[in-house]
C-alpha positions as CSV (number, residue, x, y, z in Angstrom):
1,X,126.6,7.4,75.1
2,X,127.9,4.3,73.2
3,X,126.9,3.6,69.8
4,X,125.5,0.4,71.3
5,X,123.0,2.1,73.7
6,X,122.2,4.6,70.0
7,X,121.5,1.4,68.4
8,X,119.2,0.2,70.8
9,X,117.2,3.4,71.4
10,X,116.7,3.6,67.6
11,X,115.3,0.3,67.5
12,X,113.1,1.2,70.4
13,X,111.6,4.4,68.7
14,X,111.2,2.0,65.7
15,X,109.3,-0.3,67.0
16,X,107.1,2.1,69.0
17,X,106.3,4.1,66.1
18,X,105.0,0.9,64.2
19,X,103.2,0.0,66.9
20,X,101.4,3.5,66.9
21,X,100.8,3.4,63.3
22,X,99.2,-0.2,63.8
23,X,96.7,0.6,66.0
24,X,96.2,3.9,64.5
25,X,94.9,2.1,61.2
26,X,90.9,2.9,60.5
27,X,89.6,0.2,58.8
28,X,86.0,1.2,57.0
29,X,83.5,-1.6,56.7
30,X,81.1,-1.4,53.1
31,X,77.9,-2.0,55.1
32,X,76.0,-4.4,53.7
33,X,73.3,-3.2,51.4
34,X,69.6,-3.2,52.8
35,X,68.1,-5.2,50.4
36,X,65.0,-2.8,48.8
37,X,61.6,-4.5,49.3
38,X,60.6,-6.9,46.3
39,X,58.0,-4.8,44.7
40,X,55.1,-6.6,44.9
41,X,53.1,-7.4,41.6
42,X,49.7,-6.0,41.4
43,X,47.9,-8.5,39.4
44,X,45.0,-6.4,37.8
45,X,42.2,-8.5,36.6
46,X,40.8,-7.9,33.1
47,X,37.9,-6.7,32.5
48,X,35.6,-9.8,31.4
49,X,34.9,-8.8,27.9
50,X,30.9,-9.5,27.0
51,X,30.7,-12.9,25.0
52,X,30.5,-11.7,21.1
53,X,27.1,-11.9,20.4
54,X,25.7,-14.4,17.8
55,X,23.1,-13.0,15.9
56,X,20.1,-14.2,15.1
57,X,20.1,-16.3,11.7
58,X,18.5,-13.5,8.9
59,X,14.7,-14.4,7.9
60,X,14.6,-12.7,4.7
61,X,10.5,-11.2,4.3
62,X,9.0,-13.7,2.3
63,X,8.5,-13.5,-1.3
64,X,4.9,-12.5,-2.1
65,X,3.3,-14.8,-4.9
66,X,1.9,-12.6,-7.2
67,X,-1.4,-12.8,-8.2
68,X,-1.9,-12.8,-11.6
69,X,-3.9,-9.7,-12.5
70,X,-4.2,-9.0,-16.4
71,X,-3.0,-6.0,-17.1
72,X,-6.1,-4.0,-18.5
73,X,-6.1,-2.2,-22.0
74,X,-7.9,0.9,-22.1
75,X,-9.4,2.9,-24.8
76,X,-10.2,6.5,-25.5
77,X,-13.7,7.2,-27.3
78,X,-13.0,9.8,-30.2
79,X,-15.8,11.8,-32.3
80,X,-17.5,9.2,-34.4
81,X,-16.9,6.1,-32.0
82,X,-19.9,3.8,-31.0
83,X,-20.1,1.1,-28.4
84,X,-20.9,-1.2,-30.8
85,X,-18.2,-0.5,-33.3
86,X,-15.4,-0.6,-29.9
87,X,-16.7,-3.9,-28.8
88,X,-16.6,-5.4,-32.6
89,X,-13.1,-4.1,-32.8
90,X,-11.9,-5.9,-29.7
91,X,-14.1,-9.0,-30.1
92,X,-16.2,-8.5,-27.1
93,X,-19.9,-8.1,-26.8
94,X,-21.8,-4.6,-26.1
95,X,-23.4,-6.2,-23.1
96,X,-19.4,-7.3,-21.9
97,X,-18.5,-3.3,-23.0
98,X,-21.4,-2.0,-20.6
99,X,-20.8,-4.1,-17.6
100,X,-16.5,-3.8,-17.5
101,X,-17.8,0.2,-17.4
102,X,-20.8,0.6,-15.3
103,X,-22.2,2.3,-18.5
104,X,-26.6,1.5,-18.5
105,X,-26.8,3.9,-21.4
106,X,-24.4,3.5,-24.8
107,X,-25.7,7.0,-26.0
108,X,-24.2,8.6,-23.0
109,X,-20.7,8.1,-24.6
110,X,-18.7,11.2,-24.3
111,X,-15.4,12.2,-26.6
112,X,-12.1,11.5,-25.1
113,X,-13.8,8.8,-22.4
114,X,-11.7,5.9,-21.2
115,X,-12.9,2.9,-21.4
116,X,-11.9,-0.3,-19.7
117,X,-11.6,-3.6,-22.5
118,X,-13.2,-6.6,-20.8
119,X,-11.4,-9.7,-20.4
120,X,-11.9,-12.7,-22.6
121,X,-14.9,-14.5,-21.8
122,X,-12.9,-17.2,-20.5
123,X,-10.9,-15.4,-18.1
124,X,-14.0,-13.5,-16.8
125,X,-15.9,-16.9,-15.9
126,X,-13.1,-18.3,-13.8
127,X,-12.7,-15.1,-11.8
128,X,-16.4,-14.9,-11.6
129,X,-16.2,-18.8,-10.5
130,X,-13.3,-17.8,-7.7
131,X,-14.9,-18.6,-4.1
132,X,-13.7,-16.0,-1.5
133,X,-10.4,-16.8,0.0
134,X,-10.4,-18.2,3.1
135,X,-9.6,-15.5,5.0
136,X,-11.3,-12.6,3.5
137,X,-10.6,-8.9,4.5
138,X,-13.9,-7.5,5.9
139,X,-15.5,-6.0,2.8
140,X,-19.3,-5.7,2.7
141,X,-21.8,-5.8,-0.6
142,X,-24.3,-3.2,0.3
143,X,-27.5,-0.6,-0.8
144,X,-28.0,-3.0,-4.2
145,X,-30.5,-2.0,-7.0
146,X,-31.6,-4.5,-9.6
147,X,-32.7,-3.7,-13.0
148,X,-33.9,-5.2,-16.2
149,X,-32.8,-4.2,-19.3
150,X,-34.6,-3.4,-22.6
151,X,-33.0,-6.6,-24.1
152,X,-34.1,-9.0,-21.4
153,X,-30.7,-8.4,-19.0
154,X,-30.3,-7.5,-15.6
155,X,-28.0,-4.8,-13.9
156,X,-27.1,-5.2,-10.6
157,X,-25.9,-1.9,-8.9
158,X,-24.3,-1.9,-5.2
159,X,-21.4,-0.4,-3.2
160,X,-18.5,-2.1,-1.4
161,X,-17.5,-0.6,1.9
162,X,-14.4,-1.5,3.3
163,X,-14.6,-2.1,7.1
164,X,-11.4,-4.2,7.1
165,X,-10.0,-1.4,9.1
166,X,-6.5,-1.0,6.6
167,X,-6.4,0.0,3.2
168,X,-7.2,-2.6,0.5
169,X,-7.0,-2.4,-3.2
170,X,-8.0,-5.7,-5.8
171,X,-11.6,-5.8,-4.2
172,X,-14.0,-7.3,-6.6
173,X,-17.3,-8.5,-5.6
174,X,-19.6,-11.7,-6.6
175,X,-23.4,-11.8,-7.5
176,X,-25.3,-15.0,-7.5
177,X,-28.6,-15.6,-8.0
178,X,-30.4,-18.4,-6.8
179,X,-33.4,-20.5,-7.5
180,X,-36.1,-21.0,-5.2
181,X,-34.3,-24.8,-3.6
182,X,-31.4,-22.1,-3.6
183,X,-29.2,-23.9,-5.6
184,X,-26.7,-21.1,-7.8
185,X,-28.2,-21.1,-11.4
186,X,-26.1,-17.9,-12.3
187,X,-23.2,-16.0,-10.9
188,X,-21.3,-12.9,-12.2
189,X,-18.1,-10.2,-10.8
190,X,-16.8,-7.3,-11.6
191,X,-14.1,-4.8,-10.0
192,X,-15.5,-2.2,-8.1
193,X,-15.2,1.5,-9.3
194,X,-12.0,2.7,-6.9
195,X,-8.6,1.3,-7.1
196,X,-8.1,2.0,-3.6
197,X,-10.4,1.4,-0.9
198,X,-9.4,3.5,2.3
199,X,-10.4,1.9,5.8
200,X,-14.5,3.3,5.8
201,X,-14.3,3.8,2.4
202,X,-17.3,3.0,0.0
203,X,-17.1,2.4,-3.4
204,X,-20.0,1.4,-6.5
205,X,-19.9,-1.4,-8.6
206,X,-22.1,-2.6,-11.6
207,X,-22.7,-5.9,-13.0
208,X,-24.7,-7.1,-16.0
209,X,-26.4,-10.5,-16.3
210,X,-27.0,-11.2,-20.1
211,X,-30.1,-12.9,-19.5
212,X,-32.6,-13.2,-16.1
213,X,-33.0,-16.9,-15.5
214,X,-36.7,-17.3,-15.3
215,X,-36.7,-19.2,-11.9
216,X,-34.2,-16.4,-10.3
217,X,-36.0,-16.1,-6.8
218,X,-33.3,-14.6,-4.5
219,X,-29.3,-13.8,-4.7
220,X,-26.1,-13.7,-2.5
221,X,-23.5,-10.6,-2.9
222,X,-20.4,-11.4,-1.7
223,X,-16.6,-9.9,-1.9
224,X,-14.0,-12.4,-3.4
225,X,-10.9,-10.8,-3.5
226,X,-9.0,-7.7,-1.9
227,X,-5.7,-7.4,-1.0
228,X,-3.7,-4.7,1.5
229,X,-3.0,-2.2,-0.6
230,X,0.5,-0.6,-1.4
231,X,0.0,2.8,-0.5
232,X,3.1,3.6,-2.6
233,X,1.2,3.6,-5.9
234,X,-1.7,5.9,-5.4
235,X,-2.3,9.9,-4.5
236,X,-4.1,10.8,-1.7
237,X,-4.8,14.4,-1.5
238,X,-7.6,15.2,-4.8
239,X,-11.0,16.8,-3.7
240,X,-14.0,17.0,-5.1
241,X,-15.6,20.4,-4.6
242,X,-18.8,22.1,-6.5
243,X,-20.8,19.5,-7.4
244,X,-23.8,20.3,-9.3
245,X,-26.3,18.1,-10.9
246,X,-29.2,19.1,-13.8
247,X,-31.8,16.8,-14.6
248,X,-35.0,15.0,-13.9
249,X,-35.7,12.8,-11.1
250,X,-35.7,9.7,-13.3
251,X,-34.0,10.7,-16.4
252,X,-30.3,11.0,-17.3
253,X,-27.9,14.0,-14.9
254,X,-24.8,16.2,-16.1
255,X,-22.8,16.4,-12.9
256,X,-20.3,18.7,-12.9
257,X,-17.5,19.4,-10.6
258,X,-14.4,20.2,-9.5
259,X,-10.7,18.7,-8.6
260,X,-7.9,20.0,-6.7
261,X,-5.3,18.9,-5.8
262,X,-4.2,19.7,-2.0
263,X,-1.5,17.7,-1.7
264,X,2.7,18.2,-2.4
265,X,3.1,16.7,-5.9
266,X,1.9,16.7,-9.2
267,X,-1.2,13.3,-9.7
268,X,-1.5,11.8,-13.2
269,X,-4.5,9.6,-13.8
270,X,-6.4,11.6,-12.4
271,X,-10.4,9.9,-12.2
272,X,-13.8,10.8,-10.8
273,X,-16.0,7.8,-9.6
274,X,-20.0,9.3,-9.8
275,X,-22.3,7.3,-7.6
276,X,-26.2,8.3,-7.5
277,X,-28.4,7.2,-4.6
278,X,-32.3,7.0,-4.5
279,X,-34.2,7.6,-1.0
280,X,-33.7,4.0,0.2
281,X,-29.7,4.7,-0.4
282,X,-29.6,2.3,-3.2
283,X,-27.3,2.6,-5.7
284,X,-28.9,3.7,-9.0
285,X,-26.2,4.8,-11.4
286,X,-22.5,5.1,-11.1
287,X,-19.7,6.0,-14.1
288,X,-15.8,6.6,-13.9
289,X,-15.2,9.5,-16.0
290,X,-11.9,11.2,-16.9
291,X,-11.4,15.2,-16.0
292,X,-10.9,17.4,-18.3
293,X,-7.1,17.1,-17.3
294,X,-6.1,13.9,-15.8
295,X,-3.1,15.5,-14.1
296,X,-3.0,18.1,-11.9
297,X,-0.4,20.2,-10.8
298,X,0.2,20.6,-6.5
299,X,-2.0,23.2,-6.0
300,X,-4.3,23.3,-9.3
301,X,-7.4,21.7,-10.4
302,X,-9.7,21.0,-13.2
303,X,-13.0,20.5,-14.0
304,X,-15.0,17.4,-14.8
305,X,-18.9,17.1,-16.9
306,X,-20.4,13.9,-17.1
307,X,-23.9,12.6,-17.8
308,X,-25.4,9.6,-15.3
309,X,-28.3,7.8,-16.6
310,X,-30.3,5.9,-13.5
311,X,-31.8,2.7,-14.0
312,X,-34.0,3.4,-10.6
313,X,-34.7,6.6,-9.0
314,X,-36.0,8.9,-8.4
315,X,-32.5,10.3,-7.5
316,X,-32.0,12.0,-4.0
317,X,-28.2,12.8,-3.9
318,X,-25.4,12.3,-6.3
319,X,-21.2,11.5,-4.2
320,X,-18.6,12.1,-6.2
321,X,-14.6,11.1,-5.4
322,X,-11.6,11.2,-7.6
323,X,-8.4,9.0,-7.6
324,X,-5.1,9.4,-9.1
325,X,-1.7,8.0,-9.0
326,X,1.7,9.4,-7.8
327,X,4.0,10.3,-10.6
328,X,7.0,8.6,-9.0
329,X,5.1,5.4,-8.8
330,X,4.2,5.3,-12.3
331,X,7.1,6.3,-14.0
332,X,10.0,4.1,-11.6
């Protein structure tokens, strides 16, 4: 074969195999991506949060306006004292001596006996002049005896009973006596015998006119002042047990007794308040008198002795209560 035809059959194979190769070529397409679903956005609502609440504006408790009680001076009656000589020393009158204490007999003084200082004579009219407040607790003046004196005076003896239905201390009760067109022509007050007057409670008083108007035909007893009591202040829990009295049916009565103390702390100030009835349940006689101790230990007692001097009788039955004050209250 000729070079020529060679040539020309190398060419061929050439071009063949090109062609071969061309159409043998893979050619890979990238796919195009599937697009991943936009996530959708959950839109959570909030919570509605509650509206911050306003308060209401503060009332603070109103001040209370104190009523301007004097405070009292006592004194203690030691082995050669007289009525007479206490009064002169503190510039007050027997008469003013006997009515601040309930006491109808100045002989019946005993040693170590607290007594109550009157006011001035001047303070005593205007709280004896006070009308009764206008709204008054329910106190009632009841049971009332009225006595002459020897010196041309006149006691007048009752009880308070407190049917307020709360606790009230402050109670003082009002006297007048009236002529017969009942106009006032003399009016007198005094503190009753018990600090503390629970709801029910009863408790004596005694007042002294220095002289009986002579035209005195009838009278009006009256409370004019007691307050809610502040519980805070006083002891609850003393009992009076074994009373005994010895004595006539008219004439003057030792009553002894006994206090305990049945509650969880220790009272100071410890008091008895005597009160003597006659058979219409009058009050007759009535005396605060100190125990032997006037403070008593939870759980112990003491004794009290007294002598009550009537100024009616004859005497049917003789109550006696004690009072006291908490420790923590008196000492702040």
């Amino acid at each position: 074969m000729s070079s020529q035809c060679l040539n020309w059959l190398l060419c061929l194979l050439l071009s063949i195999a090109f062609a071969l190769s061309g159409c043998g070529q893979v050619i890979t397409l990238v796919p195009t991506p599937t697009p991943e679903p936009t996530p959708t956005v959950e839109i959570v609502a909030l919570a509605t949060l509650p509206p911050t609440a306003t308060p209401a504006p503060y009332t603070p408790a109103p001040t209370p306006t104190a009523t301007v009680t004097p405070t009292p001076i006592f004194y203690t009656i030691q082995p050669g004292d007289s009525l007479l000589g206490v009064a002169q020393e503190y510039g007050v009158t027997v008469a003013d001596m006997q009515d601040a204490n309930g006491i109808l007999d100045p002989r019946s003084l005993q040693i170590g006996q607290q007594l109550v200082i009157p006011l001035p004579k001047e303070e005593e009219e205007v709280l004896a002049n006070a009308t009764p407040t206008p709204t008054p607790l329910a106190v009632t003046v009841q049971n009332m005896h009225f006595s002459e004196t020897t010196i041309g005076g006149l006691w007048v003896l009752g009880e308070a009973l407190n049917a307020s239905g709360q606790p009230v201390e402050q109670v003082r009760v009002a006297v007048s006596l009236l002529g017969k067109d009942d106009t006032e022509i003399a009016r007198s007050s005094g503190l009753v015998a018990l600090d503390l007057l629970d709801a029910g409670d009863l408790a004596p008083f005694a007042i002294l006119f220095g002289e009986v108007p002579g035209e005195f035909a009838r009278y009006q007893s009256f409370a004019i002042s007691a307050v809610p009591a502040y519980l805070g202040n006083y002891y609850r829990d003393l009992v009076v047990e074994n009373v005994t009295s010895e004595g006539e049916r008219y004439a003057s009565y030792t009553v002894s007794g006994t206090v305990r103390n049945t509650g969880p702390e220790e009272a100071v100030s410890v008091q008895v308040i005597l009160t003597a009835y006659d058979a219409l349940e009058r009050v007759v006689a009535m005396r605060k008198i100190v125990p032997e101790h006037n403070v008593v230990a939870q759980g112990g007692e003491t004794t009290f002795s007294a002598v009550l001097v009537p100024a009616g009788g004859p005497v049917v039955r003789i109550a006696a209560v004690a009072q006291g004050r908490r420790l923590s209250a008196t000492n702040p």
